[in-house]
MMTF fields as JSON, N, C-alpha, C and O atoms, coordinates in Angstrom:
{
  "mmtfVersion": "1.0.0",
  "mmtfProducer": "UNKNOWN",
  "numBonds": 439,
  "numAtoms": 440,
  "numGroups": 110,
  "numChains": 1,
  "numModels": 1,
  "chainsPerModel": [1],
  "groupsPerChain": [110],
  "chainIdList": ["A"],
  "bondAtomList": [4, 2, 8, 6, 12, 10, 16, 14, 20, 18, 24, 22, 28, 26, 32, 30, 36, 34, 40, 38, 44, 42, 48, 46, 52, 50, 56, 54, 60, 58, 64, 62, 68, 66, 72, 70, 76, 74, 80, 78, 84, 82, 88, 86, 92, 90, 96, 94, 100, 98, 104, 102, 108, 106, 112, 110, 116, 114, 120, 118, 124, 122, 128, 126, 132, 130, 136, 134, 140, 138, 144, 142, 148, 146, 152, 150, 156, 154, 160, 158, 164, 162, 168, 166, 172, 170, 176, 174, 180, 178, 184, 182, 188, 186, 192, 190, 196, 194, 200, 198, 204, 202, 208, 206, 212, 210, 216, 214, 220, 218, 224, 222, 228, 226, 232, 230, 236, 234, 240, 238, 244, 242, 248, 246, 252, 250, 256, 254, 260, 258, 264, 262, 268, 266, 272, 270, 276, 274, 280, 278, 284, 282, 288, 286, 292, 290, 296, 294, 300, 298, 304, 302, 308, 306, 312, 310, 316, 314, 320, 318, 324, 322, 328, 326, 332, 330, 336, 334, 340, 338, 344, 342, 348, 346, 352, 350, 356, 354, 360, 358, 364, 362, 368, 366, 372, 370, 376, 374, 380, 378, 384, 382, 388, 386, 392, 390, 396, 394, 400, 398, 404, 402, 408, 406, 412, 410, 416, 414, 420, 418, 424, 422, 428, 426, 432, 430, 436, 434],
  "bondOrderList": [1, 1, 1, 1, 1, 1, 1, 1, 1, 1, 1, 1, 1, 1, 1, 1, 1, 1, 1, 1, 1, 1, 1, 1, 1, 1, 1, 1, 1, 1, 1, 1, 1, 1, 1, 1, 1, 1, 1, 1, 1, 1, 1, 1, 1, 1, 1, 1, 1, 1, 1, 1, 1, 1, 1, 1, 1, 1, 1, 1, 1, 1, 1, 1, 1, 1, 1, 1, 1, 1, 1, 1, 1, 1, 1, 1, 1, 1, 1, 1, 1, 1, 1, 1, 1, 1, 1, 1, 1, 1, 1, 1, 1, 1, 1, 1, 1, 1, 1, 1, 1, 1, 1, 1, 1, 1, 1, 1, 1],
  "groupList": [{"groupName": "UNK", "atomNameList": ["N", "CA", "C", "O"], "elementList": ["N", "C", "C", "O"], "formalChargeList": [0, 0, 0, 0], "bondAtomList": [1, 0, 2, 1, 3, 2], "bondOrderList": [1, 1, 2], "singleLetterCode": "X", "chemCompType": "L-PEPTIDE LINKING"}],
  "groupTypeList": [0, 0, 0, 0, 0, 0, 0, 0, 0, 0, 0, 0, 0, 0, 0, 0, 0, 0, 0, 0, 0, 0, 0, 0, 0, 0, 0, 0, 0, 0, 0, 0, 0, 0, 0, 0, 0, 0, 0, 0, 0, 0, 0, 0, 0, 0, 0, 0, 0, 0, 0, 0, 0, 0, 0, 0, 0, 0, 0, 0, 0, 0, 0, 0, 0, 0, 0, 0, 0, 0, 0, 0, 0, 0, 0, 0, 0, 0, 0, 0, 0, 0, 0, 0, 0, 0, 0, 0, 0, 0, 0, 0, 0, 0, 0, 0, 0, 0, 0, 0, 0, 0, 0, 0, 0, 0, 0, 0, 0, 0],
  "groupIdList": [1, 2, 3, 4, 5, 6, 7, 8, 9, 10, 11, 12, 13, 14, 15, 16, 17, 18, 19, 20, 21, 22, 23, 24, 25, 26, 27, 28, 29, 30, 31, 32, 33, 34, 35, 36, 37, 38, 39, 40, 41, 42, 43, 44, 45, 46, 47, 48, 49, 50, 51, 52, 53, 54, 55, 56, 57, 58, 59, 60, 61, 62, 63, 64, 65, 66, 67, 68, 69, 70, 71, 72, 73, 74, 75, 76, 77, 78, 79, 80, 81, 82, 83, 84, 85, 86, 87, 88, 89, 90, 91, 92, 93, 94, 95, 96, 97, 98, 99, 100, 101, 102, 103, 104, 105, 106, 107, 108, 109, 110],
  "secStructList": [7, 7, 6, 6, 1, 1, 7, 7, 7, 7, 1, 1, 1, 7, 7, 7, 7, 3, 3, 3, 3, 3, 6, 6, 3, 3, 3, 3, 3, 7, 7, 7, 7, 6, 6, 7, 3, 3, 3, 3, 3, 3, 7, 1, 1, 3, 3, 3, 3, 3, 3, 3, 3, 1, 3, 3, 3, 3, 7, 1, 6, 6, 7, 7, 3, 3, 3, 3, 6, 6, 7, 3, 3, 3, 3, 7, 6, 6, 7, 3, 3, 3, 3, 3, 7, 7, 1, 1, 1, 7, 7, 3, 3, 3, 3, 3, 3, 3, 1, 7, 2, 2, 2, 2, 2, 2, 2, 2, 2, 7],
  "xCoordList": [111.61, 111.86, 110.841, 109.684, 111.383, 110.267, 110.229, 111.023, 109.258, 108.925, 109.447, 110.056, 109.187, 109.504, 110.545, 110.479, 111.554, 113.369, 113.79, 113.484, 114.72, 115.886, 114.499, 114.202, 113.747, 112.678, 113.537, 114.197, 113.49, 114.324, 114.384, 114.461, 114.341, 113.945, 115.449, 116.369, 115.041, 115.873, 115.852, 114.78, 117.166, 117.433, 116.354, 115.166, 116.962, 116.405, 114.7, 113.685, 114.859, 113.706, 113.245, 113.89, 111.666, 111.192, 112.165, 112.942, 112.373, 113.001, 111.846, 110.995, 112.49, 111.506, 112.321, 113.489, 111.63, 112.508, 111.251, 110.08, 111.601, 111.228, 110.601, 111.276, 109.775, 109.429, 108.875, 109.73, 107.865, 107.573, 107.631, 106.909, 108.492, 108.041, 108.327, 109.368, 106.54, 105.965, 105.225, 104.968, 104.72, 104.286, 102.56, 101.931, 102.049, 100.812, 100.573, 99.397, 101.584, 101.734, 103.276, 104.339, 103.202, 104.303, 103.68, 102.453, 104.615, 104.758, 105.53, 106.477, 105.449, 107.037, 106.478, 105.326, 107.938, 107.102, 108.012, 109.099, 107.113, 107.435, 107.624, 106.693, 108.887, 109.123, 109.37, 110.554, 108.721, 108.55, 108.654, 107.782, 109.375, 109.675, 109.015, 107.938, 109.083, 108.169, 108.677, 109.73, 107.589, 107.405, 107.789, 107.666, 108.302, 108.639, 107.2, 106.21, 107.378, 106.368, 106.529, 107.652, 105.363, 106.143, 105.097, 103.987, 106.095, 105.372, 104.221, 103.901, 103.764, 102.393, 102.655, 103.624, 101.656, 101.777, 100.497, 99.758, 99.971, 99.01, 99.419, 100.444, 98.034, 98.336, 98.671, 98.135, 99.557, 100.201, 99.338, 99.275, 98.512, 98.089, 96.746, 96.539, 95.982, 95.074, 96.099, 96.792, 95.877, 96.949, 96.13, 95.162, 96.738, 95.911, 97.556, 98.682, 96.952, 97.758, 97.326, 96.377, 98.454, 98.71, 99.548, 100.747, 98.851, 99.869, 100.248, 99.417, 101.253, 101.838, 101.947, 101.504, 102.705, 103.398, 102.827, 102.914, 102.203, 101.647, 100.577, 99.63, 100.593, 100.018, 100.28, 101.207, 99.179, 99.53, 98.488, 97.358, 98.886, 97.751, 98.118, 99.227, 96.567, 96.774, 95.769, 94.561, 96.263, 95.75, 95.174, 95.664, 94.219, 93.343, 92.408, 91.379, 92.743, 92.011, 91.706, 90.527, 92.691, 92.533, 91.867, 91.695, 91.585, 90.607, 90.947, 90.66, 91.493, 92.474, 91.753, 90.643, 93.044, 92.256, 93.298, 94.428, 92.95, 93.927, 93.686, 92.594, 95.07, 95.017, 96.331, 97.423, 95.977, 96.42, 96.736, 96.286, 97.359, 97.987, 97.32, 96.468, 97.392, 96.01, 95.531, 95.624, 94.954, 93.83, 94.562, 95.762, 93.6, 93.854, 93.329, 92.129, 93.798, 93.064, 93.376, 94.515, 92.186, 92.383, 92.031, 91.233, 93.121, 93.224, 93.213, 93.785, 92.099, 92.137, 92.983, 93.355, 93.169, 94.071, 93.829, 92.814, 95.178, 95.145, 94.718, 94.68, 94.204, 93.75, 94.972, 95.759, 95.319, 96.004, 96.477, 95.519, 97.815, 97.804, 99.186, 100.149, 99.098, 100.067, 100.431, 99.415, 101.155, 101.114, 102.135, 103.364, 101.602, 102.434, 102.522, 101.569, 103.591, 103.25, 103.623, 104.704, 102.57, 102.355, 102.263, 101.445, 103.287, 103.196, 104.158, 104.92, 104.79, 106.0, 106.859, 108.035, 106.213, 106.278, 106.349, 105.492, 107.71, 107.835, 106.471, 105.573, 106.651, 105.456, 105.848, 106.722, 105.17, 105.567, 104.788, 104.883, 103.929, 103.29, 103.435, 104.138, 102.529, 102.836, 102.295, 101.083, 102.619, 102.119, 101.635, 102.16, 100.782, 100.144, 99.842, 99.151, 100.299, 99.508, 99.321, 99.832, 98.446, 97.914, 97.019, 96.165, 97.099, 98.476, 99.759, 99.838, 101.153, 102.134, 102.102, 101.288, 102.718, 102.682, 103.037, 102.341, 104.298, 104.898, 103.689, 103.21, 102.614, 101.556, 100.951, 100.69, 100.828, 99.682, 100.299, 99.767, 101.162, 101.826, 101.978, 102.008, 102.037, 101.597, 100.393, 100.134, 99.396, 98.074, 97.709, 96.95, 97.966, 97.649, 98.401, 97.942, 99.697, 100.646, 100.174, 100.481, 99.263, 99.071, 97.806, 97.386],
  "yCoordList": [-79.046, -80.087, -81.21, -80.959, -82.754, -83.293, -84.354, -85.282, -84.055, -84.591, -85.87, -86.294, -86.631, -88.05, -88.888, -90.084, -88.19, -87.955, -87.09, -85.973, -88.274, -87.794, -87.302, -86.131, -88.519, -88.204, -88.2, -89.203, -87.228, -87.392, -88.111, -87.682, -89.374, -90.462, -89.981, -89.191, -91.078, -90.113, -91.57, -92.175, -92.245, -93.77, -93.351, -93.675, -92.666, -92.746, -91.691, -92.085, -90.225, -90.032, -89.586, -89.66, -88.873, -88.1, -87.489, -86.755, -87.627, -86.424, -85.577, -85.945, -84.03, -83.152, -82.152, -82.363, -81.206, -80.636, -79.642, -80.02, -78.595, -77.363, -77.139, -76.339, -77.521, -77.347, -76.15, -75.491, -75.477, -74.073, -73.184, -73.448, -71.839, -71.052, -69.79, -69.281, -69.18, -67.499, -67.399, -68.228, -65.97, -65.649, -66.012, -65.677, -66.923, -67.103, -68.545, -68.841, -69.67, -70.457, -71.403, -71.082, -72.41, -73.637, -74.48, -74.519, -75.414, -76.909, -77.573, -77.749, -78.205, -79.432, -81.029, -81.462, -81.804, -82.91, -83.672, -83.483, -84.436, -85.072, -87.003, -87.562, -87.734, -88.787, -89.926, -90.242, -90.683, -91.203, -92.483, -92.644, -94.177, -94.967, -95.847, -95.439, -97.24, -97.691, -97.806, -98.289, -97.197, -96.71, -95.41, -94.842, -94.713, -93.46, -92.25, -92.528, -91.32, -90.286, -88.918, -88.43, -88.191, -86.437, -86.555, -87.074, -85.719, -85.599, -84.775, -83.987, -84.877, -83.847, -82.67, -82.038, -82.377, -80.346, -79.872, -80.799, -78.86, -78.031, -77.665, -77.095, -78.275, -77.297, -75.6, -74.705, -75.66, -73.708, -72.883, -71.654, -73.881, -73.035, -73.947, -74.949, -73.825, -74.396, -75.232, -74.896, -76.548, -77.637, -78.577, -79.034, -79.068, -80.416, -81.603, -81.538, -82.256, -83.203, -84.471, -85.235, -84.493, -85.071, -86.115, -85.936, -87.688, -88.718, -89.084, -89.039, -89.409, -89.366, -91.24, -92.173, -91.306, -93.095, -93.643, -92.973, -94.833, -95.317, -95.082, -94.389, -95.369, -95.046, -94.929, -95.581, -93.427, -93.034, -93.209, -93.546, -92.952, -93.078, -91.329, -90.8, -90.594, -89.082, -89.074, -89.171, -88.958, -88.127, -87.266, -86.632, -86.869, -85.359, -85.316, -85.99, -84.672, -84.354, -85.796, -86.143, -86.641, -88.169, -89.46, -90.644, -88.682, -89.454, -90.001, -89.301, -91.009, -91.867, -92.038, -92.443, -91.486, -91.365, -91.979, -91.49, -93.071, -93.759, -93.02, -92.506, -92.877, -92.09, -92.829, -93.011, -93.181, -93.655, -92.793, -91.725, -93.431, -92.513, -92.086, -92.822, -90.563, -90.082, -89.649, -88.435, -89.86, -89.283, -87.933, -87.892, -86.762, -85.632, -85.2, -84.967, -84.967, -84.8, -83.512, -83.076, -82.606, -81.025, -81.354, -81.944, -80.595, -80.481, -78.699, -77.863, -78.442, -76.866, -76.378, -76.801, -75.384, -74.75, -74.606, -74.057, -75.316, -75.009, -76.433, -76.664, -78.04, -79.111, -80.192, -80.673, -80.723, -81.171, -82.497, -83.164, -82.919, -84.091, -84.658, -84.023, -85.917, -86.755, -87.838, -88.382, -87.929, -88.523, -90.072, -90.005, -91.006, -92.057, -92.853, -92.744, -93.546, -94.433, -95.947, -96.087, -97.136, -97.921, -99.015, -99.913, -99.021, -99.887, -100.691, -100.214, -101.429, -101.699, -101.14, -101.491, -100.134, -99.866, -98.185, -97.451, -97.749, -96.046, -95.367, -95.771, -94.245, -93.671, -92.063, -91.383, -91.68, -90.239, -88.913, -88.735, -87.896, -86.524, -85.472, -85.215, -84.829, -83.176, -82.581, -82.788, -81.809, -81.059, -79.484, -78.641, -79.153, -77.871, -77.062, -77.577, -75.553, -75.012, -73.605, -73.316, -73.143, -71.989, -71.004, -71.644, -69.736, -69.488, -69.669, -70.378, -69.127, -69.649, -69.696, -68.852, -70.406, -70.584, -68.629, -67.909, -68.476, -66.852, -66.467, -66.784, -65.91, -64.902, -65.147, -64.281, -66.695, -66.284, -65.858, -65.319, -66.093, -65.885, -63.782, -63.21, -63.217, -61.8, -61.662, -60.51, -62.311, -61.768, -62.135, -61.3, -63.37, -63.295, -62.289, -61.86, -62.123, -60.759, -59.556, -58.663, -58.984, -57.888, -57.65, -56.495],
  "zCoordList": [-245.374, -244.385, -244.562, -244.899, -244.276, -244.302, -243.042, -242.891, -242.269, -241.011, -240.944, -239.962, -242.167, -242.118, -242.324, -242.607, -242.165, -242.489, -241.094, -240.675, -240.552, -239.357, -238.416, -238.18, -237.956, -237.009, -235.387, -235.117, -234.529, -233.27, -232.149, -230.997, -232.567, -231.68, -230.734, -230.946, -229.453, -228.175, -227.626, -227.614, -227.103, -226.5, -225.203, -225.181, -224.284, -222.877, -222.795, -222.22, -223.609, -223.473, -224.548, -225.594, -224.448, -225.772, -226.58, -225.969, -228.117, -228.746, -229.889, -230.699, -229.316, -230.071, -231.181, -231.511, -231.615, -232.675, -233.066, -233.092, -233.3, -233.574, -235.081, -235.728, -235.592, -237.085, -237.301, -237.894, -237.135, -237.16, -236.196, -235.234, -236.105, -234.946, -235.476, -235.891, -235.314, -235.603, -234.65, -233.777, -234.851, -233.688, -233.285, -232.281, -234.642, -234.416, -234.635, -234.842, -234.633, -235.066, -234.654, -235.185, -233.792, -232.902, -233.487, -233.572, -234.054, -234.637, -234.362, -235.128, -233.178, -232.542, -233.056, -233.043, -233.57, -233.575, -232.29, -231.743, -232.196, -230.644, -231.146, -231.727, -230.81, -231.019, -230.359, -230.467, -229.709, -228.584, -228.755, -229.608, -228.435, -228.079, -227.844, -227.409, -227.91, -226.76, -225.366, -224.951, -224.684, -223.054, -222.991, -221.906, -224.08, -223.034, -223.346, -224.023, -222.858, -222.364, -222.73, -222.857, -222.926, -222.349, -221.161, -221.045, -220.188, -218.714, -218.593, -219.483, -217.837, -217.391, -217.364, -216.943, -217.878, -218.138, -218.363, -218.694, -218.32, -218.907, -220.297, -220.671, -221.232, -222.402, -222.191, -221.538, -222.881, -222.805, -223.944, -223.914, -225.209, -225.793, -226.435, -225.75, -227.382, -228.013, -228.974, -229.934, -228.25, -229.299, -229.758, -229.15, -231.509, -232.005, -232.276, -232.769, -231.796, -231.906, -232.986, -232.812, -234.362, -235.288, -235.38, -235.589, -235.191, -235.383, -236.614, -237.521, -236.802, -238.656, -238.209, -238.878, -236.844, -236.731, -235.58, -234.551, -235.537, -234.354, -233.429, -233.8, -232.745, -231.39, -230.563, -230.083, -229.471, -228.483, -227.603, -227.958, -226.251, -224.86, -224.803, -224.735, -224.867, -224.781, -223.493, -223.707, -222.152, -220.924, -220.649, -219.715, -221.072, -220.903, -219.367, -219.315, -218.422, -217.336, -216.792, -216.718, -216.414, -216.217, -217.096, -216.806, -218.278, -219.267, -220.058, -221.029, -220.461, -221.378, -223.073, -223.421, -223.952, -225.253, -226.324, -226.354, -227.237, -227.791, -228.812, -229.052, -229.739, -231.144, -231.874, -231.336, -233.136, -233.983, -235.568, -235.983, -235.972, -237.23, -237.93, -238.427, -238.341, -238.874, -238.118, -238.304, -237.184, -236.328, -235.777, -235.505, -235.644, -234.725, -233.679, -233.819, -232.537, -231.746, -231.293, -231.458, -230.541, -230.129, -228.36, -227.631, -228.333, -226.66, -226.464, -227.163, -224.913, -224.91, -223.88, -222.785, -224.547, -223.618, -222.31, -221.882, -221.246, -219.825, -219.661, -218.453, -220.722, -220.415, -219.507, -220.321, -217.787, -217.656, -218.738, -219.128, -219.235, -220.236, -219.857, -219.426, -220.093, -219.674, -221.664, -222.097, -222.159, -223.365, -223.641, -223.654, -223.785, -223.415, -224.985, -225.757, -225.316, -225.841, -225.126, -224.553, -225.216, -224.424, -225.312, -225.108, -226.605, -227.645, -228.084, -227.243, -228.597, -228.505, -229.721, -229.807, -230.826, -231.722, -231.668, -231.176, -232.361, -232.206, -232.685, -233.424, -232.017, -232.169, -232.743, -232.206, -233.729, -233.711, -234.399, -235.613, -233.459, -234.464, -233.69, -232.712, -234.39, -234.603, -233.716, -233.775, -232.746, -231.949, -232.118, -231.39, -232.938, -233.452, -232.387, -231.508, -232.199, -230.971, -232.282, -233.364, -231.512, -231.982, -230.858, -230.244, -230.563, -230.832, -230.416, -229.413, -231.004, -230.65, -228.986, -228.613, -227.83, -226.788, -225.968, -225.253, -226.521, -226.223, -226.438, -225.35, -227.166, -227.808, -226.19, -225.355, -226.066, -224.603, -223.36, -222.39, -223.495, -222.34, -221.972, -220.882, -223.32, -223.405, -223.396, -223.046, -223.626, -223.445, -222.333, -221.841, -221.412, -220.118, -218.904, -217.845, -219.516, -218.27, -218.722, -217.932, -220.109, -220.199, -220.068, -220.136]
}
């Protein structure tokens, strides 16, 4: 597969798409617009976030962090995040978690 072919841009909102999933290891890439968002959430797992296109506004615990192509940034697990792009130019990377999101979700119920 190559990330950079049939990227899932989405008219009205984020489009995402499933690139790796094992059990120690989630890779979504996330494709975002100008203005649109993924909503607020808690990281679910230890995620680095990989921009391949543009720039993003990344929300960590109210703390505003610009990231540009290339750049990676690691967010910890359970960090509240809000992810915007605020550019007029598509924006689009990789959302790495490790481990896979399911793995924690068994080690915290067991």
């Amino acid at each position: 597969m190559n990330v950079l072919e049939n990227i899932p841009y989405q008219a009205e909102s984020m489009g995402r798409r499933k690139i790796v999933d094992e059990k120690h290891l989630l890779i979504m890439q996330i494709a975002l617009k100008s203005r649109q968002r993924v909503p607020q959430h808690n990281a679910n797992s230890n995620v680095n976030l990989l921009i391949l296109k543009g720039t993003i506004t990344v929300n960590l615990s109210g703390s505003d962090n610009q990231v540009k192509e290339g750049d990676l940034l690691s967010v910890v697990y359970q960090t509240p995040m809000i992810i915007t792009n605020n550019k007029e130019t598509d924006a689009m990377f990789l959302v790495i978690k490790t481990p896979n999101p399911s793995e924690m979700l068994m080690k915290n119920s067991g």
